[in-house]
Backbone as numpy.savetxt, mean C-alpha at the origin, in Angstrom:
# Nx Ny Nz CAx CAy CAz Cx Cy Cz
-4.11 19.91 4.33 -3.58 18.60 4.03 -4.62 17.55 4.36
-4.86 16.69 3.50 -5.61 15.62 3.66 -5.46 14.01 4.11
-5.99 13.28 5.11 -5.11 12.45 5.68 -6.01 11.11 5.33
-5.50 10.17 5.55 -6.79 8.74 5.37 -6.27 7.66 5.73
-6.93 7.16 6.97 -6.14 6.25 7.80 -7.21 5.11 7.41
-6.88 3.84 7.17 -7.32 2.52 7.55 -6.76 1.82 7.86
-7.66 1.07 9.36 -7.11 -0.28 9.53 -7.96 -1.81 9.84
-7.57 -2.47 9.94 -8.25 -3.79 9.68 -7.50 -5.06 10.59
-8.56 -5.98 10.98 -7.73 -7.45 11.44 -7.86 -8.12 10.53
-6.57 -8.56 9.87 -6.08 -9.36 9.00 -6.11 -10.74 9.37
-6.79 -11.88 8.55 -6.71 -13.07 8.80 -5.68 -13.79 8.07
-4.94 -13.63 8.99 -3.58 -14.00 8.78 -2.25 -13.82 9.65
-1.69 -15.07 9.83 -0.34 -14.59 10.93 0.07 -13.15 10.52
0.86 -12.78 11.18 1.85 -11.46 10.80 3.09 -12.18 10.04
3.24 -13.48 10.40 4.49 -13.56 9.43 3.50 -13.93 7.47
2.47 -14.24 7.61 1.89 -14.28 6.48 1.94 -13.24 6.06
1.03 -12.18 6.35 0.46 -11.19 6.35 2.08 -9.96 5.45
2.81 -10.04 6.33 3.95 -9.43 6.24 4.52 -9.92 4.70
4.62 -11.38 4.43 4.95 -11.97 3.80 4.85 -11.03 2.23
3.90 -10.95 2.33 2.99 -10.56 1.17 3.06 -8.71 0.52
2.72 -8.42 1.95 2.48 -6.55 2.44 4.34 -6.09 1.52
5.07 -6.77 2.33 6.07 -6.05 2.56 6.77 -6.05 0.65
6.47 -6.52 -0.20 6.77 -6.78 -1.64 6.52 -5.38 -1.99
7.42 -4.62 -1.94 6.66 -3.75 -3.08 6.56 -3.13 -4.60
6.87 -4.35 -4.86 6.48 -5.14 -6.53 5.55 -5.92 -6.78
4.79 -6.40 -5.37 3.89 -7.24 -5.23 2.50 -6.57 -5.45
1.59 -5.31 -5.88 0.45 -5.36 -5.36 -0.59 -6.33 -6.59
0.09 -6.13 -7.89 -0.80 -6.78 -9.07 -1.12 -8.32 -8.40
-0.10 -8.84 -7.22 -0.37 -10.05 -6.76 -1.89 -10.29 -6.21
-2.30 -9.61 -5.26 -3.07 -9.89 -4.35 -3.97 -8.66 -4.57
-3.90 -7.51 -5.28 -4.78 -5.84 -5.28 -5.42 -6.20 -5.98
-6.73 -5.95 -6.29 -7.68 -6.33 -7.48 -7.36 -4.89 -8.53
-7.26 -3.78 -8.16 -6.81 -2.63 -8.56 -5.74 -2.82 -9.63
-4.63 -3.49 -9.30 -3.45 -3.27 -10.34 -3.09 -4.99 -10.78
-2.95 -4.07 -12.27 -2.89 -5.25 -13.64 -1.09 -5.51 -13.42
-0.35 -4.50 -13.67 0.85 -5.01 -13.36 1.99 -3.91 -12.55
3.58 -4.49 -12.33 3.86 -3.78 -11.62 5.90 -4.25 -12.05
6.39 -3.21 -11.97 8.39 -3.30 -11.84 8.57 -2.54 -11.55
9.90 -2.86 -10.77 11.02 -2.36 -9.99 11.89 -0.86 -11.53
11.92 -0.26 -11.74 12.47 0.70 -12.52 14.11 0.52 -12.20
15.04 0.68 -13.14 16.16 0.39 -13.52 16.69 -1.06 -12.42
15.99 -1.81 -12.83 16.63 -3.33 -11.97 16.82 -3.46 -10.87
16.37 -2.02 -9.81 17.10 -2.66 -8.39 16.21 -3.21 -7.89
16.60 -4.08 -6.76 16.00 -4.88 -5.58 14.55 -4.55 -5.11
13.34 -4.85 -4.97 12.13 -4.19 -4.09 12.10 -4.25 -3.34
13.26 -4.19 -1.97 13.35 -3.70 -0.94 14.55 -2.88 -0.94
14.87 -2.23 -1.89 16.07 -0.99 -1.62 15.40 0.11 -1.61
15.61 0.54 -0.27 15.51 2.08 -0.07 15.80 3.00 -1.07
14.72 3.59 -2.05 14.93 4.49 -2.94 14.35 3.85 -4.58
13.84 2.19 -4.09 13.47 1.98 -5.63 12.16 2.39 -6.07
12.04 2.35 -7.59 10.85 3.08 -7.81 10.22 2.08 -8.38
8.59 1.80 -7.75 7.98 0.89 -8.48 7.28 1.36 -9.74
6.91 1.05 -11.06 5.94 1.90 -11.59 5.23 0.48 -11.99
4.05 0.84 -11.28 2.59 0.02 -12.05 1.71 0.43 -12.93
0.42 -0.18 -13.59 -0.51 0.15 -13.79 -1.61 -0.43 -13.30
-3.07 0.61 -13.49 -4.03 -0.05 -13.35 -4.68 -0.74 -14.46
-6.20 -1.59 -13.95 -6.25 -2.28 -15.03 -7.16 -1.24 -16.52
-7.20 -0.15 -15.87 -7.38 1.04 -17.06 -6.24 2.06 -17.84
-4.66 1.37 -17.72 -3.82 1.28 -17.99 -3.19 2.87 -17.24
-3.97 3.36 -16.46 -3.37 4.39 -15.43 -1.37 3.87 -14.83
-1.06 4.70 -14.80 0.15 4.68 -14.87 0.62 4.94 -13.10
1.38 4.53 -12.11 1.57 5.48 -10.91 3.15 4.95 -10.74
3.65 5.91 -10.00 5.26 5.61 -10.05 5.43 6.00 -8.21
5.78 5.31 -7.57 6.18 5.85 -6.17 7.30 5.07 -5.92
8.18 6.05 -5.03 9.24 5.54 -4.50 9.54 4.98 -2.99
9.87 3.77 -2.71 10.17 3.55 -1.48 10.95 4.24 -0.94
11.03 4.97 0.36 11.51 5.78 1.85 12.06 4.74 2.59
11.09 4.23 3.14 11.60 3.02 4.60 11.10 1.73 4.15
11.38 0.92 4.69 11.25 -0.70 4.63 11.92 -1.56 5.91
11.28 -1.70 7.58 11.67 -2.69 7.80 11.25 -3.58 8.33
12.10 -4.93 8.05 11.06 -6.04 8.63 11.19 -6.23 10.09
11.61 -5.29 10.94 11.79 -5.48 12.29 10.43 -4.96 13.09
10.20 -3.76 12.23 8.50 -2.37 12.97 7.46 -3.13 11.85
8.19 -4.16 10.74 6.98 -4.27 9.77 6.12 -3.21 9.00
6.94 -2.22 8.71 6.64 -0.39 8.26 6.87 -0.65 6.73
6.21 -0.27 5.83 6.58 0.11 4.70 6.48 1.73 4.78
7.02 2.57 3.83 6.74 4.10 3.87 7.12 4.01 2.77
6.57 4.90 1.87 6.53 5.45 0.21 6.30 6.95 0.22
6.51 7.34 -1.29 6.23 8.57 -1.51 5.19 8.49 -3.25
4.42 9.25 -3.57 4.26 9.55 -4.97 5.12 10.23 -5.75
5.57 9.85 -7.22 6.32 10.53 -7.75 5.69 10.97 -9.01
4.42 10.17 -9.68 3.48 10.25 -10.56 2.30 9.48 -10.75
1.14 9.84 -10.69 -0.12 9.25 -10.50 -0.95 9.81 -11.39
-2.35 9.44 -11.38 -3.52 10.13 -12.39 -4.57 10.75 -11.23
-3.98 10.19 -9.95 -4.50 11.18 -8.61 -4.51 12.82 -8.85
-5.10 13.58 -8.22 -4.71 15.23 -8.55 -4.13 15.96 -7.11
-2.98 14.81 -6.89 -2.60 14.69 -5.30 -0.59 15.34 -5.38
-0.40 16.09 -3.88 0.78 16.46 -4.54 1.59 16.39 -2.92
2.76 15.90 -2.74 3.38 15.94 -1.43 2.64 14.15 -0.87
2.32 13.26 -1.65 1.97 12.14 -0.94 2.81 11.57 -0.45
2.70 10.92 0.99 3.62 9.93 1.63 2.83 9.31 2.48
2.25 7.99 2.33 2.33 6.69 2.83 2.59 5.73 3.56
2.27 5.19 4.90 2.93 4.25 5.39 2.03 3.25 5.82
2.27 1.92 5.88 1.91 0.63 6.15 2.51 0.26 7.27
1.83 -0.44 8.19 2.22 -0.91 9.89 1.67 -2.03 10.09
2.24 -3.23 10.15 1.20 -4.62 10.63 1.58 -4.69 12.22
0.92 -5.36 13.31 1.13 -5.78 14.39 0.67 -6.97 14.70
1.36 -7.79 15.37 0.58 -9.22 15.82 -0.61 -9.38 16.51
-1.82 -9.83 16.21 -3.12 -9.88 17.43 -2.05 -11.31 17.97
-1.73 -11.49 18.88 -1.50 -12.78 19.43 -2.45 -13.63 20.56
-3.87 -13.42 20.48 -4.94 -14.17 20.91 -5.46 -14.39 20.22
-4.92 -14.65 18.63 -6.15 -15.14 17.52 -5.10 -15.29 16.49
-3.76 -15.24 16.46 -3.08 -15.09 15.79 -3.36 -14.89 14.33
-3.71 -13.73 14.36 -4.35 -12.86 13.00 -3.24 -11.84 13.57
-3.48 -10.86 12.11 -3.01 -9.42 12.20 -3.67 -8.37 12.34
-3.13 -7.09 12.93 -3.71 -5.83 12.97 -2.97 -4.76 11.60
-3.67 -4.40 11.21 -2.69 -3.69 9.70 -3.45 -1.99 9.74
-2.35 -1.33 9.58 -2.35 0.26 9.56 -1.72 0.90 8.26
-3.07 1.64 7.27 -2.41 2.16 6.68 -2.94 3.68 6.49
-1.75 4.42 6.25 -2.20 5.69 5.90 -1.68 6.51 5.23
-2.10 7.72 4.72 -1.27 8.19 3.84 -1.92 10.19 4.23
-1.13 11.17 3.46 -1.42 12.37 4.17 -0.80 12.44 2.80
-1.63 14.02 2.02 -1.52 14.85 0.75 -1.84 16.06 0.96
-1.88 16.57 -0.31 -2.06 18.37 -0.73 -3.14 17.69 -1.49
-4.19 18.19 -1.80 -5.23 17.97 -2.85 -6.32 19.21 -2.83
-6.75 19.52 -3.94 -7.63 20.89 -4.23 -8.95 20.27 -3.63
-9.70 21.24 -2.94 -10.85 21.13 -2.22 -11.94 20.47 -2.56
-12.11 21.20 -4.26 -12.53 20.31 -5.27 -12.56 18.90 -5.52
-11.30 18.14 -5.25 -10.99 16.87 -5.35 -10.90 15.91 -4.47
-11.05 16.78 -3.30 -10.77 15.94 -2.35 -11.56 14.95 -1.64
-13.39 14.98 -1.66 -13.41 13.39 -1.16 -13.48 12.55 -1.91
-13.26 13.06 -3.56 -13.59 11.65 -4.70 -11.96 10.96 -4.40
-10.85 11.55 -4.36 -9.56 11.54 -3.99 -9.20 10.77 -2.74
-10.18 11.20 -1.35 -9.75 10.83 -0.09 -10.61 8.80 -0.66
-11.44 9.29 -0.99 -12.37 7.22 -1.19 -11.72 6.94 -1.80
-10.81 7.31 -2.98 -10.11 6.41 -3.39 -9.29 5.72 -3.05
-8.18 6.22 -2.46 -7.20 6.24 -1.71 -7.45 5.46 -0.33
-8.55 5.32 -0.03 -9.08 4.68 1.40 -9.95 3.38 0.69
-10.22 3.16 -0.67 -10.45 1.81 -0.81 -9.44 1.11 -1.83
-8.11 2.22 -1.81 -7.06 0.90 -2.26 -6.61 0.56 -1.22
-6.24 1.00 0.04 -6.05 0.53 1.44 -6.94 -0.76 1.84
-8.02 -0.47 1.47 -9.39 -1.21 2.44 -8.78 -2.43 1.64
-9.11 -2.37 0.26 -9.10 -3.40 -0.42 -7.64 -4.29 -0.44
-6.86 -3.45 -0.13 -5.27 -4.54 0.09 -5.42 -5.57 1.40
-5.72 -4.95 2.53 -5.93 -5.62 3.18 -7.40 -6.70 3.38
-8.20 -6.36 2.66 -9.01 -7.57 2.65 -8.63 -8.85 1.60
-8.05 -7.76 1.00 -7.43 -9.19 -0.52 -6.48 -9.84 0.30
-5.25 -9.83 1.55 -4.60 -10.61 1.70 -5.46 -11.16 2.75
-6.12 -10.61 3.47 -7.15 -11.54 4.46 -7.62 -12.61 4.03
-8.37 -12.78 2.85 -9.10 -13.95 2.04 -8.31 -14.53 1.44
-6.86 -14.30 0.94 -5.60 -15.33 0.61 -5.76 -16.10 1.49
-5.91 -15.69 2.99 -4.99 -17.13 4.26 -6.51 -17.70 4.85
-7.74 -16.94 4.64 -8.92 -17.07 5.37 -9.61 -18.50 4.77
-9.97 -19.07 5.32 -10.55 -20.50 4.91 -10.73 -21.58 5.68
């Protein structure tokens, strides 16, 4: 199983920071990665169990479903349900924490798969610079 943790200080409160993270209909907002993004049969993007399906801006297709969501631990958790990844058993989670001597954020993300040996560090960088890159894209939203 293959695992890929990043984390980063976010320039940005945690209630910013959160603001933003916790959408998860939101990444075409702030991801340079994805062109667009919906909620699948109308429900809510914070109901436990909705499925987002986006694309990228090479019209790649990915469908994952939200697990957990709360705004109390500030946790997102997902699963993959279809990707152009060659990844199988993915699950995901996002963690912000308050720095409160700089009032910035601390942000944790990671995710753990099945992937063929073959695939796996073009697979593991990817996956570790859509992380990198979420959190620097909302850093430079609040940074200025």
């Amino acid at each position: 199983m293959a695992r890929v943790y990043v984390s980063a200080v976010i320039d940005a409160t945690i209630e910013q920071a959160w603001g933003v993270l916790r959408d998860f209909n939101g990444l075409p907002d702030y991801h340079p990665f994805f062109a667009t993004s919906f909620i699948e049969d109308g429900k809510p993007a914070d109901q436990i169990g909705c499925v987002r399906n986006f694309q990228d801006h090479d019209g790649g297709v990915i469908r994952e479903e939200l697990l957990a969501l709360s705004d109390r631990e500030r946790t997102c958790c997902y699963r993959i349900l279809e990707a152009g990844l060659p990844v199988r058993n993915y699950v995901a989670e996002m963690r912000l924490y308050p720095v409160t001597e700089t009032n910035q954020t601390f942000g944790e993300w990671w995710a753990e798969f099945d992937v063929e040996t073959a695939d796996a560090a073009d697979t593991i960088a990817r996956v570790h610079d859509t992380f990198r890159l979420a959190f620097e894209s909302v850093s430079e939203r609040f940074s200025g």
